[in-house]
C-alpha positions, -999 to 999 in steps of 0.1 A, spaced: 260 184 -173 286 160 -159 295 145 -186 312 108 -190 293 75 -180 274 97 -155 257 114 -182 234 81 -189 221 79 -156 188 93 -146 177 92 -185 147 70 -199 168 46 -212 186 40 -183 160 32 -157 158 -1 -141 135 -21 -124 140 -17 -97 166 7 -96 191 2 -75 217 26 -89 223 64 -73 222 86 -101 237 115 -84 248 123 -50 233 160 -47 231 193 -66 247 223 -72 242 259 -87 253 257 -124 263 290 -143 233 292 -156 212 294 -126 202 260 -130 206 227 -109 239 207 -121 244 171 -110 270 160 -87 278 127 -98 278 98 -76 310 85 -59 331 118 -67 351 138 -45 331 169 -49 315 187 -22 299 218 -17 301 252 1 289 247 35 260 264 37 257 273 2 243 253 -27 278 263 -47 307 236 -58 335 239 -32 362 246 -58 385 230 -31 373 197 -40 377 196 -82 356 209 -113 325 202 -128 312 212 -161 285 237 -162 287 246 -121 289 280 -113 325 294 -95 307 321 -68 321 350 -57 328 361 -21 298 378 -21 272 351 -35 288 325 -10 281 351 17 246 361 6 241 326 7 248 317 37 225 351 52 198 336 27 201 306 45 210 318 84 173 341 79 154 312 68 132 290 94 151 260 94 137 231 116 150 206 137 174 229 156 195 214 185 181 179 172 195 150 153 171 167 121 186 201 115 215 190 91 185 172 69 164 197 73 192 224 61 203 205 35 168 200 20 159 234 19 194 245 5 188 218 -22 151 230 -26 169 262 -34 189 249 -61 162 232 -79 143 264 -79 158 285 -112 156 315 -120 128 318 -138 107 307 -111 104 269 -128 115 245 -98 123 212 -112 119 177 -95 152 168 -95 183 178 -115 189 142 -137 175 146 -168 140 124 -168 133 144 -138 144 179 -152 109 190 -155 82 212 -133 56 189 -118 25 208 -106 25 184 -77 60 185 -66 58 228 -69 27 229 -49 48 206 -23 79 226 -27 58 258 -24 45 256 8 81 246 24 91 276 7 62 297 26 70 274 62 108 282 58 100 322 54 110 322 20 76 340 6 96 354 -28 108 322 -38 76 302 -32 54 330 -48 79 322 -80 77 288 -80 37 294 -78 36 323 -108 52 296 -130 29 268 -127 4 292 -128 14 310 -161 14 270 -179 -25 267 -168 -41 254 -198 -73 274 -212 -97 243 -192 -79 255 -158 -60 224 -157 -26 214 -159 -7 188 -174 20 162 -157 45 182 -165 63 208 -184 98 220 -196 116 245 -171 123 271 -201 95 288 -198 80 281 -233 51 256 -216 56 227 -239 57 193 -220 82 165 -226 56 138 -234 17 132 -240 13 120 -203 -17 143 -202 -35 161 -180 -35 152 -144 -62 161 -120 -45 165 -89 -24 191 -101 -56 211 -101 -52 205 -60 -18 208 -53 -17 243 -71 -50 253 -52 -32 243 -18 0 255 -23 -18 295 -34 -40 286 1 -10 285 20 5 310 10 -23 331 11 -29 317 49 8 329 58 9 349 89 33 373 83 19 385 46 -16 372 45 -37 378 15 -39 360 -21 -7 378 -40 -20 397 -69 -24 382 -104 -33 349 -86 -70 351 -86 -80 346 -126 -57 311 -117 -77 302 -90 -111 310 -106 -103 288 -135 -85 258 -115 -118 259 -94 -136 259 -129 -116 231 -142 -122 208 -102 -163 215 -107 -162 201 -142 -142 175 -138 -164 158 -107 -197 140 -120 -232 145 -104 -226 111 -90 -198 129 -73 -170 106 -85 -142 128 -107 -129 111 -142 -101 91 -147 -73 106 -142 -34 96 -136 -28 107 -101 8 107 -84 16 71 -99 13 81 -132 -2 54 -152 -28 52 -175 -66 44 -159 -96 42 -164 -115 47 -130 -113 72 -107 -85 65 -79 -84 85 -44 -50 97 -54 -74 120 -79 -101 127 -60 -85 135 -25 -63 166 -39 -94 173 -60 -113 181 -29 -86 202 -10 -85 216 -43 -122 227 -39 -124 231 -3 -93 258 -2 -104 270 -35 -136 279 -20 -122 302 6 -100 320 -15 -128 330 -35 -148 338 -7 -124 361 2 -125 383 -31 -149 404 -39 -177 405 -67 -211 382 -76 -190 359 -95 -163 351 -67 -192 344 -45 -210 321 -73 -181 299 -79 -170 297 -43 -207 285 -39 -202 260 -66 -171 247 -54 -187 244 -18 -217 223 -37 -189 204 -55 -170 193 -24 -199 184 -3 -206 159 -34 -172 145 -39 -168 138 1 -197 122 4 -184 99 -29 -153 92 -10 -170 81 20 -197 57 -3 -171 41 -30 -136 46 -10 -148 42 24 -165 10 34 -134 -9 20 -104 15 37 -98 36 11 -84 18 -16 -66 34 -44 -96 29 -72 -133 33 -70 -136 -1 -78 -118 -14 -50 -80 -29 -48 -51 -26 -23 -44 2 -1 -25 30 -14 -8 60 2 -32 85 -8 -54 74 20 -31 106 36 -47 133 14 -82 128 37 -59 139 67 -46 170 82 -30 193 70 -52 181 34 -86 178 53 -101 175 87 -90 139 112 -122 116 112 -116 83 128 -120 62 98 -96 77 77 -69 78 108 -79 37 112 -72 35 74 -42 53 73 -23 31 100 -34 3 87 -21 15 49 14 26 68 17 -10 84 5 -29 49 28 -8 29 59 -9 49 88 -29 35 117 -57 51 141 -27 48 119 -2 68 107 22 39 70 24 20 57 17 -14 30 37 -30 5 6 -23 -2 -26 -25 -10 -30 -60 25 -13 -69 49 -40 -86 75 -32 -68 79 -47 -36 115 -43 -30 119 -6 -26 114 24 -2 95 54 -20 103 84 1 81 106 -10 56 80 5 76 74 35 79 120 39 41 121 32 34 96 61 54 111 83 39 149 77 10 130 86 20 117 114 30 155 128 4 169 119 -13 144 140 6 150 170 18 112 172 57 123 173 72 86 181 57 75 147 67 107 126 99 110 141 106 68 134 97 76 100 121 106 97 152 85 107 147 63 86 149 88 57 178 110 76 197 75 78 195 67 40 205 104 25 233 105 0 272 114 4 261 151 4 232 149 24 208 146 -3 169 127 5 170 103 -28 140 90 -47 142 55 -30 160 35 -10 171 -5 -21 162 -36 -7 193 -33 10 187 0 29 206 22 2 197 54 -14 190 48 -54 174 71 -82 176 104 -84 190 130 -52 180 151 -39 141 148 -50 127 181 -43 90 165 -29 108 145 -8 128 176 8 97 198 8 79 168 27 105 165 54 102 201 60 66 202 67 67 175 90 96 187 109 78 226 108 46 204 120 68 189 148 79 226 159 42 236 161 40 253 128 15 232 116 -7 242 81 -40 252 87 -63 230 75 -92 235 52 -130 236 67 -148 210 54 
């Protein structure tokens, strides 16, 4: 790793609240195919248009020293990928997300959140997320990889849990637990990928992972309709169902559905039948227990929360309520320095989440309302590291903190900006 006092930072121990330290200022390839931190305040740089260590600028333990021809296969890798934004004030985010999304991705197929160590792990969520860039950007191969792994560490109840170690062994780092929305963001991100116009078609081996996440999303919704607690994208403990569950829970289903429709055989059609059934029920729960008080994060009520944007294209089909709810959530969330927070029952009140801030403005694409999604864009291309790198969070004083690059962050950017382009996701029937 880096090495030194750096070494600390982005460990459990280390975390503050809030944070307000940078724990790195971007990534690079390491030797061994996997990310290596660039430490914050060096003199380091990269490759242009590579996700190498310019040797130009110093060493660093553990990064890999290219050859001619890696730094120029990298740079055609990159040059035949979709990059948005070009000719705009977006294309230099937009290239250096996807190069960093790159580097996360190892070689194993395991794509890891971010390359400190507490964030050193594959996140169903963040892959799904990271996947479909991957399928935007043109880059089928590499989000078919990152997809194969999460699907190989599918536990025998076709769930997943938060997260697991990037070696391949699928242990996990802690007893966080299963976490239902996993179930949806792996369901999405096969969706997309089967939905992608150049290649389309579910890639082989995928379908026993679908049939037994679709399992997992039936069983796991009551015949009230309401799913069991679960931690969602927060990750806390709970003990009610929250909308950050249940909304990826029923793209889960809904996109589930049709890739089962597609395959052939009594049982495909009996599942995708159940998962229709199983939908129908947990939509109309959202709209009786999340509904009538603008979709607050739990069942029981409480503040808004930013999962209000998993009822909204590209998750699930625009109805008027949940748009209403949604810009009202965007204008209760946002903070004095311009940046979101999950909702309004999170502690912190200080500082930007931009994962939040990139989900509301895919949103915001995807709804056609361009001023809004590109406001919320420059905010995030304004607060990027030394190296270009979207961080974790931004301080109370407009600075990027935590962890950089975040790899939902940069696969969230790139839908919206693909969404800006017109290459918007299809969206799921409902």
């Amino acid at each position: 790793m880096t090495g030194g006092a750096e070494e600390a930072l982005g460990t459990a121990a280390a975390i503050r609240w809030p944070e307000t330290r940078l724990y790195s200022d971007g990534v690079v390839v390491g030797a061994d195919g996997f990310p290596v931190v660039m430490p914050p305040g060096s003199s380091l740089r990269r490759i242009e248009g590579t996700g190498y260590l310019d040797p130009a600028s110093g060493t660093l333990p553990g990064a890999a020293v290219p050859s001619g021809a890696e730094v120029a296969a990298a740079r055609a890798a990159l040059a035949a990928a979709r990059v948005p934004g070009a000719g705009t004030r977006f294309h230099a985010m937009a290239a250096t997300a996807l190069t960093d999304i790159g580097v996360l991705l190892c070689p194993n197929g395991a794509v890891v959140a971010a390359g400190s160590p507490y964030w050193r792990y594959v996140w169903p969520r963040d892959a799904g997320f990271i996947a479909v860039a991957l399928v935007l950007a043109g880059r089928r191969a590499d989000a078919l990889r990152a997809l194969r792994y999460v699907a190989d560490r599918q536990e025998a109840d076709g769930t997943w849990q938060a997260r697991y170690l990037p070696d391949g062994s699928g242990g996990v780092p802690d007893d966080r637990g299963v976490q239902l929305d996993g179930i949806g963001w792996t369901l999405w991100a096969a969706w997309a990928l089967a939905r992608e116009p150049d290649a389309p078609g579910l890639p082989g081996g995928l379908l026993p992972m679908v049939a037994a996440a679709v399992r997992a999303a039936v069983a796991a919704v009551d015949a009230t309709g309401v799913p069991r607690a679960s931690q969602d994208y927060w990750e806390t403990d709970i003990d009610e169902a929250t909308l950050g569950s249940a909304a990826p829970l029923l793209l889960g289903l809904r996109t589930g559905r049709e890739l089962l429709r597609e395959a052939a055989g009594a049982e495909a059609a009996e599942l995708a039948a159940a998962a229709d059934a199983t939908a129908r029920r947990l939509s109309a729960a959202i709209d009786t227990h999340f509904a009538p008080a603008g979709y607050p994060r739990r069942v029981s009520g409480g503040g808004r929360d930013a999962s209000v944007a998993f009822l909204l294209p590209p998750f699930a089909p625009r109805t008027d309520a949940a748009e209403a709810a949604w810009r009202a959530t965007l204008a209760a969330l946002t903070l004095p320095n311009g940046g979101v927070r999950p909702g309004e029952e999170w502690t912190d009140a200080e500082t930007g989440w931009t994962p939040q801030q990139s989900l509301f403005a895919m949103t915001a694409a995807t709804l056609g309302d361009r001023a809004l999604a590109e406001r919320l864009l420059d905010w995030l291309r304004e607060r990027v590291t030394r190296l270009g790198a979207l961080p974790e969070k931004v301080t109370a004083r407009g600075e990027p903190a935590a962890v950089a690059p975040l790899g939902l962050t940069a696969a969230s950017v790139l839908i919206a900006l693909y969404a800006l382009e017109g290459r918007k996701l299809p969206v799921p029937e409902p």
